[in-house]
DRENTI-716054 format. One line per 10 residues: their letters; for each residue x, y, z of C-alpha. Coordinates in Angstrom, 2 decimals, m for minus. Layout:
a = X:Y:Z ~ ...
//
This chain:
xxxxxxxxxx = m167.03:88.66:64.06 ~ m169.49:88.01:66.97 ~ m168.25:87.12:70.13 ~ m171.08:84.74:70.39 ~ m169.91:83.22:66.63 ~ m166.45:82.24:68.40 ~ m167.98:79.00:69.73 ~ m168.35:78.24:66.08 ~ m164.28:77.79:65.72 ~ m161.50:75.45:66.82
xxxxxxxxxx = m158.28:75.64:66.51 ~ m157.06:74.24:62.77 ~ m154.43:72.25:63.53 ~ m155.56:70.52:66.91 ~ m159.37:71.34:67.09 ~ m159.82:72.55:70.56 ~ m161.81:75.56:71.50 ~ m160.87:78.87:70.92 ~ m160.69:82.15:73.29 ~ m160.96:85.72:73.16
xxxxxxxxxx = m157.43:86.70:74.08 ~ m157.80:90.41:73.01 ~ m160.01:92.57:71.55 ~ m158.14:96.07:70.38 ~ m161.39:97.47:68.57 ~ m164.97:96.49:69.28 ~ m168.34:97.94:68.25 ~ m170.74:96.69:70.75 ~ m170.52:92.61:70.75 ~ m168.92:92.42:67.11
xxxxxxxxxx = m165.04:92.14:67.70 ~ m163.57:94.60:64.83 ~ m159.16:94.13:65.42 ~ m158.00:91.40:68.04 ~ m156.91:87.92:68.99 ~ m157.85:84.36:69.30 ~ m156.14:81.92:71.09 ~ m156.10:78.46:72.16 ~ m155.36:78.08:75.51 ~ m153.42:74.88:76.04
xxxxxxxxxx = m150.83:75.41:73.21 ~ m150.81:79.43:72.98 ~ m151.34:79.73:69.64 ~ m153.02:82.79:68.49 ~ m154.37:83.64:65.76 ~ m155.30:87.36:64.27 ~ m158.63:89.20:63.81 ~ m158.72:91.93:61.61 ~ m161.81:94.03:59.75 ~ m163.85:91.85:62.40
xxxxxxxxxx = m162.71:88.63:60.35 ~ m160.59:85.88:61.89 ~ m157.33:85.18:59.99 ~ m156.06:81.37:59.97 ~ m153.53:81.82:57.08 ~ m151.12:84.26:55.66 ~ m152.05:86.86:53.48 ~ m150.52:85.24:50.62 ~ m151.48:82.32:49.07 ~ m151.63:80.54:45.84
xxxxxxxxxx = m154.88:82.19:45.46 ~ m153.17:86.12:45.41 ~ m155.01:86.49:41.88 ~ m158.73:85.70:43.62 ~ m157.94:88.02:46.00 ~ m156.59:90.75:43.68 ~ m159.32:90.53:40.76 ~ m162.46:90.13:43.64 ~ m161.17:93.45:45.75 ~ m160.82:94.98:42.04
xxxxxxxxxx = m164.49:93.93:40.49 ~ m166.02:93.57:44.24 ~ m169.69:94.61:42.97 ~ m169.38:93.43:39.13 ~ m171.19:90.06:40.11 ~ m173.77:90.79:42.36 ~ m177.32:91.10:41.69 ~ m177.76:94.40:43.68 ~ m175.12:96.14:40.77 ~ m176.07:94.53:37.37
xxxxxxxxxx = m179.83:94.04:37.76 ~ m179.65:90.85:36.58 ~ m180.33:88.34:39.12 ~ m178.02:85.84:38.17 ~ m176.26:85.24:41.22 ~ m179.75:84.05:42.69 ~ m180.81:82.11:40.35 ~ m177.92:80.03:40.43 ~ m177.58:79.60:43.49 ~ m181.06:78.29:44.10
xxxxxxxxxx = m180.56:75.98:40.43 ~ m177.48:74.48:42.03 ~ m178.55:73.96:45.48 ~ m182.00:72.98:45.05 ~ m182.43:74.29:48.95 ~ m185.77:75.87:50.29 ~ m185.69:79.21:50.19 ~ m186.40:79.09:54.24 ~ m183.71:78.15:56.19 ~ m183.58:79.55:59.46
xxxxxxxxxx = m182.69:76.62:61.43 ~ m179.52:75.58:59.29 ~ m176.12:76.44:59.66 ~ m174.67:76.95:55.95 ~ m171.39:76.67:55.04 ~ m170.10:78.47:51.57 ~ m166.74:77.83:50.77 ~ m164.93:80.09:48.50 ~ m166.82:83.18:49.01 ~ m164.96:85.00:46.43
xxxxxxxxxx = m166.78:88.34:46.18 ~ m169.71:87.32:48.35 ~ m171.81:87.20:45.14 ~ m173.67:84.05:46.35 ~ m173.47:84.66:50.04 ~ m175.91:87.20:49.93 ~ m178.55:84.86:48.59 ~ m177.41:81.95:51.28 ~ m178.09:84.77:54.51 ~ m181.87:85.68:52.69
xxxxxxxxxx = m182.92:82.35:53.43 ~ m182.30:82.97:57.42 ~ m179.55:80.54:57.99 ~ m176.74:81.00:59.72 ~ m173.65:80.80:57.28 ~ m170.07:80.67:57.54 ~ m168.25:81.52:54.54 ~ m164.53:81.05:53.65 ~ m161.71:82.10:51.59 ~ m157.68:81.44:51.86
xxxxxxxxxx = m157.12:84.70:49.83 ~ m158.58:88.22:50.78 ~ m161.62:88.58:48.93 ~ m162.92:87.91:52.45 ~ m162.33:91.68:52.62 ~ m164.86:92.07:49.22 ~ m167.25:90.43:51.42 ~ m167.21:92.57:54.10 ~ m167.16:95.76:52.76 ~ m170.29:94.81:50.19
xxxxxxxxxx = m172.28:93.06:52.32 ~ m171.07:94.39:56.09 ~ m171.76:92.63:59.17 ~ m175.00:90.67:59.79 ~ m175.89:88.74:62.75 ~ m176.04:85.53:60.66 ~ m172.98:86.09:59.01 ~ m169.26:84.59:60.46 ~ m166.35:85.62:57.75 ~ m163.14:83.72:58.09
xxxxxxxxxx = m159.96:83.96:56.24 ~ m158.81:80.01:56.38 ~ m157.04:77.08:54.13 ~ m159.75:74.47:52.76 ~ m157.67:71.78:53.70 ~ m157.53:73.08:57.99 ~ m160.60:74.43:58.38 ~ m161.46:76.19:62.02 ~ m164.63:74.21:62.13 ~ m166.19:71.34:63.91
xxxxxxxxxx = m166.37:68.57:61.87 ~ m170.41:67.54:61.28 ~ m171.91:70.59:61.90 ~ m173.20:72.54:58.70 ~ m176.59:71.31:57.46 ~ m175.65:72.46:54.05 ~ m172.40:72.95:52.60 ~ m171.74:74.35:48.75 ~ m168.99:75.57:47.03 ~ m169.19:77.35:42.90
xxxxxxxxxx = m166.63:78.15:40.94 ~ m163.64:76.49:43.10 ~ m162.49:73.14:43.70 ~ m160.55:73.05:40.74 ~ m158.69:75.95:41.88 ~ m157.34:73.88:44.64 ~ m154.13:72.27:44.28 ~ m156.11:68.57:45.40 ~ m159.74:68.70:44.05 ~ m160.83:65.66:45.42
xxxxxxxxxx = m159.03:65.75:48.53 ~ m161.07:69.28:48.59 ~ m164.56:68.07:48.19 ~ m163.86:65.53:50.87 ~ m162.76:68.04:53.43 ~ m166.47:69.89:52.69 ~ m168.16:66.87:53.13 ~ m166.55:65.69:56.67 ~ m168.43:69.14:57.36 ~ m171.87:67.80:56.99
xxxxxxxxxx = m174.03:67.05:59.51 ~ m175.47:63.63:59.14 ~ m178.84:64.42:56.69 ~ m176.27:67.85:55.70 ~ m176.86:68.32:51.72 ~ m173.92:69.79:49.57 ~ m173.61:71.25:46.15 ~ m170.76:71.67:44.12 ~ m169.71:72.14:40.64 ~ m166.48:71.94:39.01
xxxxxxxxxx = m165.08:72.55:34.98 ~ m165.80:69.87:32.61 ~ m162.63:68.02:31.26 ~ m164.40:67.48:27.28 ~ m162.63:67.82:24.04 ~ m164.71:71.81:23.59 ~ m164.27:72.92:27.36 ~ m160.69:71.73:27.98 ~ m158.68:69.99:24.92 ~ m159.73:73.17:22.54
xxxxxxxxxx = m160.41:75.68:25.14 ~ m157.62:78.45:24.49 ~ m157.07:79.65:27.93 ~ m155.20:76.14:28.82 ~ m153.06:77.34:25.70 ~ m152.12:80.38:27.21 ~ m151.87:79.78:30.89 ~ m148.64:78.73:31.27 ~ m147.73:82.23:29.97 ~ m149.48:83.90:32.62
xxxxxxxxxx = m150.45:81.91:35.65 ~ m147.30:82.86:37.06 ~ m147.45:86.43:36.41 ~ m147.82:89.31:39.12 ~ m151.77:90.03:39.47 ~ m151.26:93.45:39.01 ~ m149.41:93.25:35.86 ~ m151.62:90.37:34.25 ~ m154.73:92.49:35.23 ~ m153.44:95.73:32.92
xxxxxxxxxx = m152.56:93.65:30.35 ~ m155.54:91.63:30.53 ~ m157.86:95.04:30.36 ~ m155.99:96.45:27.82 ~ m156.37:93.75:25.74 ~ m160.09:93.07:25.95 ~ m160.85:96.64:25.53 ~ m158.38:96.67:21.97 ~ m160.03:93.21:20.61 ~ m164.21:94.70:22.33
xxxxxxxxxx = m165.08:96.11:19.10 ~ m163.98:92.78:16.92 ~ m166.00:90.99:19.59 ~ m169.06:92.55:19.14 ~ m168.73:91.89:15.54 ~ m167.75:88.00:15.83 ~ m170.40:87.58:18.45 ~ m173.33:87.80:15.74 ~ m172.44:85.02:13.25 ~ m175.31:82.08:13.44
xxxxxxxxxx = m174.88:79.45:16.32 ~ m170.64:79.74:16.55 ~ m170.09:83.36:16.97 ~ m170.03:83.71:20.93 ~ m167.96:80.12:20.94 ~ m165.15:82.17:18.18 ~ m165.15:85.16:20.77 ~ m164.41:83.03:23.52 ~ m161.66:81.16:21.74 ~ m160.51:85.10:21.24
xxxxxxxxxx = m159.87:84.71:24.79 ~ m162.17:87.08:25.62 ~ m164.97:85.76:27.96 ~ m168.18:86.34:25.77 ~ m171.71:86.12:28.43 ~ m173.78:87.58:25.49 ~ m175.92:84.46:25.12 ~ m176.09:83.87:28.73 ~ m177.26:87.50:30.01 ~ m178.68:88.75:26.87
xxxxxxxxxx = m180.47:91.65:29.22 ~ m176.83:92.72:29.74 ~ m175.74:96.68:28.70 ~ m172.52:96.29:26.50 ~ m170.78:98.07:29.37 ~ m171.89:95.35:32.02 ~ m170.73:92.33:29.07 ~ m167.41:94.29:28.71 ~ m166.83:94.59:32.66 ~ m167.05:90.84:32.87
xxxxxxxxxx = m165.23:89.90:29.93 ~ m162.20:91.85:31.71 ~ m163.45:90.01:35.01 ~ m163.61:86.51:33.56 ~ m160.75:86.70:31.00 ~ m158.06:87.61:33.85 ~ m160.11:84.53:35.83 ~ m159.08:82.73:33.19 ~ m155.30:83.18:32.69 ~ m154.33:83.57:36.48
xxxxxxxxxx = m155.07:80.99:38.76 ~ m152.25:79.00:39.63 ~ m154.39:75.65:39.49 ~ m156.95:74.46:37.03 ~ m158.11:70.97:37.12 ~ m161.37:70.01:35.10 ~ m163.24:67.14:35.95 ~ m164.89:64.58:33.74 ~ m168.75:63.61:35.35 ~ m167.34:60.09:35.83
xxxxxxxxxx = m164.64:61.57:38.65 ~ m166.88:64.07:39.56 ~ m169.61:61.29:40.43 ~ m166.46:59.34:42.12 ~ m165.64:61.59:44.99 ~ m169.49:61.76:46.16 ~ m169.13:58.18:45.98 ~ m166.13:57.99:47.78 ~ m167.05:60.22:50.27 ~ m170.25:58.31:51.21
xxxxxxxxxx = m173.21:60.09:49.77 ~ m176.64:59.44:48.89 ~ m178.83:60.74:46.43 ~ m176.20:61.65:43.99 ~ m176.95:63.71:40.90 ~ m174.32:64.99:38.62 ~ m175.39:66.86:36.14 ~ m173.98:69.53:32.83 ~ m175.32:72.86:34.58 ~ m174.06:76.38:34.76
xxxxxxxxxx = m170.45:76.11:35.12 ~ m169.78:72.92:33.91 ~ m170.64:69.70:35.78 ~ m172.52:69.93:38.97 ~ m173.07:67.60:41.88 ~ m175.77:67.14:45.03 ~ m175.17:64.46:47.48 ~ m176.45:63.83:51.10 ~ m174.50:62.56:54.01 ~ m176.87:59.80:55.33
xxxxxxxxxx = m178.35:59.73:58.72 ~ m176.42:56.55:59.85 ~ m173.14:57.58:58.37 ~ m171.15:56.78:61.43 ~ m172.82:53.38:61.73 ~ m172.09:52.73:58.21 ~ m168.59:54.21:58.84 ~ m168.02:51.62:61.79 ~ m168.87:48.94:59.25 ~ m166.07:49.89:56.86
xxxx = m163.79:50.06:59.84 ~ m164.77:46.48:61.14 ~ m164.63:44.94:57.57 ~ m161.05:46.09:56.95
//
């Protein structure tokens, strides 16, 4: 981290300021190994690879950490040529592309696939993860002056409340053990006019109710990463060749090879070597059978927490990985907040 980025921080679990209280390792103003602390109550927390630490290195997300420090390049445009990663990013948000007075605020960074685009449009972002892909991050995309990596717990975040002028999150609220009660701690990061974009599963009768994985998962959600992971490799790479095969029968084949349980991006990335398909049908296929949560949504609940949370200019929307939302926290949210307040 920056020492400059530390006045981006507060403590989690009281929100006062945090201080330098060592710094073991430095390369010029980036702080590499040390310690923050907040003064009044003494609590300190770690820095280490130049990224502040606010939780153990355990968490119910082990199997994001594992499976994004194992496949840290698989996803991002720089290795598979694809340009993907950008293009979703820019369908979801709907942001300009020039950004340079925002302060962005990604929240699951997983691999970092998406944080890449977020720092080319000049903003300064903050990205998050409770499990140590953080460490994917840094060692694909390295330190950048625009860039402040934290290892933190969605539900205390080391951030001032109001301050991000964009917030989005793919691929990860329903990962969380409280979905909603996730999306509202993102939003409560907005700055009044802030803009966030989300997405979560779709709970339908063909994503959820016949979806195979939610057959399996009790199986293997509570397996060791490491031990899921070979058996999940092993298995794709037996059942490849069938795949392949499946894939090419009119209009249902890629639908049969996903109920296979092997994640099938054929139609989606038709540009794709069968190497590249392969490598994320091991990726996605583990993604599929580990996490220790999995809550789809249907749009109706989506649509609920923007409401909920106070938005304007909803849209919710069937879009790359499921349902996804856009919402804006209005300029005279407090005022509007007071209002509530008053009336109750």
């Amino acid at each position: 981290m920056r020492e400059r980025h530390i006045g981006l921080l507060v403590d989690p679990l009281n929100g006062r300021p945090l201080q330098i209280s060592r710094s073991d390792q430095r390369n010029k103003d980036e702080i590499i190994e040390g310690e923050l602390r907040e003064p009044v109550s003494g609590v300190t927390y770690p820095v280490a690879r130049g990224i502040p630490r606010f939780v153990p290195a355990e968490s119910y997300a082990a199997n994001f950490g594992f499976q994004w420090n194992r496949h840290p390049a698989t996803q991002h445009d720089i290795h598979s040529g694809l340009g993907i990663s950008a293009k979703r990013f820019r369908d979801v948000t709907k942001w300009d592309s020039h950004l340079a007075d925002w302060r962005i605020l990604e929240a699951g960074c997983g691999s970092g696939r998406f944080t890449t685009h977020a720092l080319e449009t000049g903003a300064m972002v903050v990205s998050f993860d409770v499990s140590r892909s953080v460490d994917a991050v840094a060692d694909q995309i390295g330190t950048r002056d625009n860039l402040l990596l934290i290892q933190a717990d969605i539900y205390g975040l080391p951030l001032r409340p109001h301050s991000f002028d964009g917030v989005y999150c793919f691929g990860v609220l329903q990962h969380t053990p409280r979905p909603r009660d996730s999306f509202t701690a993102l939003c409560r990061m907005l700055t009044p006019g802030g803009k966030i974009a989300t997405d979560v599963y779709p709970r339908t009768v063909g994503r959820y109710w016949l979806n195979t994985k939610y057959w399996v998962r009790p199986l293997t959600r509570g397996m060791r990463p490491e031990s899921l992971y070979r058996l999940t490799r092993a298995y794709v790479e037996r059942v490849w060749p069938l795949a392949r095969t499946v894939r090419k029968i009119p209009r249902i084949g890629p639908t049969l090879v996903w109920r296979m349980l092997v994640a099938d991006y054929s139609r989606e990335f038709p540009t794709a070597s069968d190497d590249q398909l392969r490598e994320w049908a091991v990726l996605d296929t583990f993604d599929m059978l580990s996490p220790t949560f999995d809550y789809p949504q249907t749009a109706g609940e989506f649509r609920s927490w923007h409401q909920k949370a106070g938005l304007i200019d909803i849209e919710v929307i069937r879009g790359h990985n499921g349902w996804e939302g856009r919402g804006t926290l209005p300029q005279d949210w407090r005022q509007q907040r007071a209002r509530v307040i008053e009336g109750s």
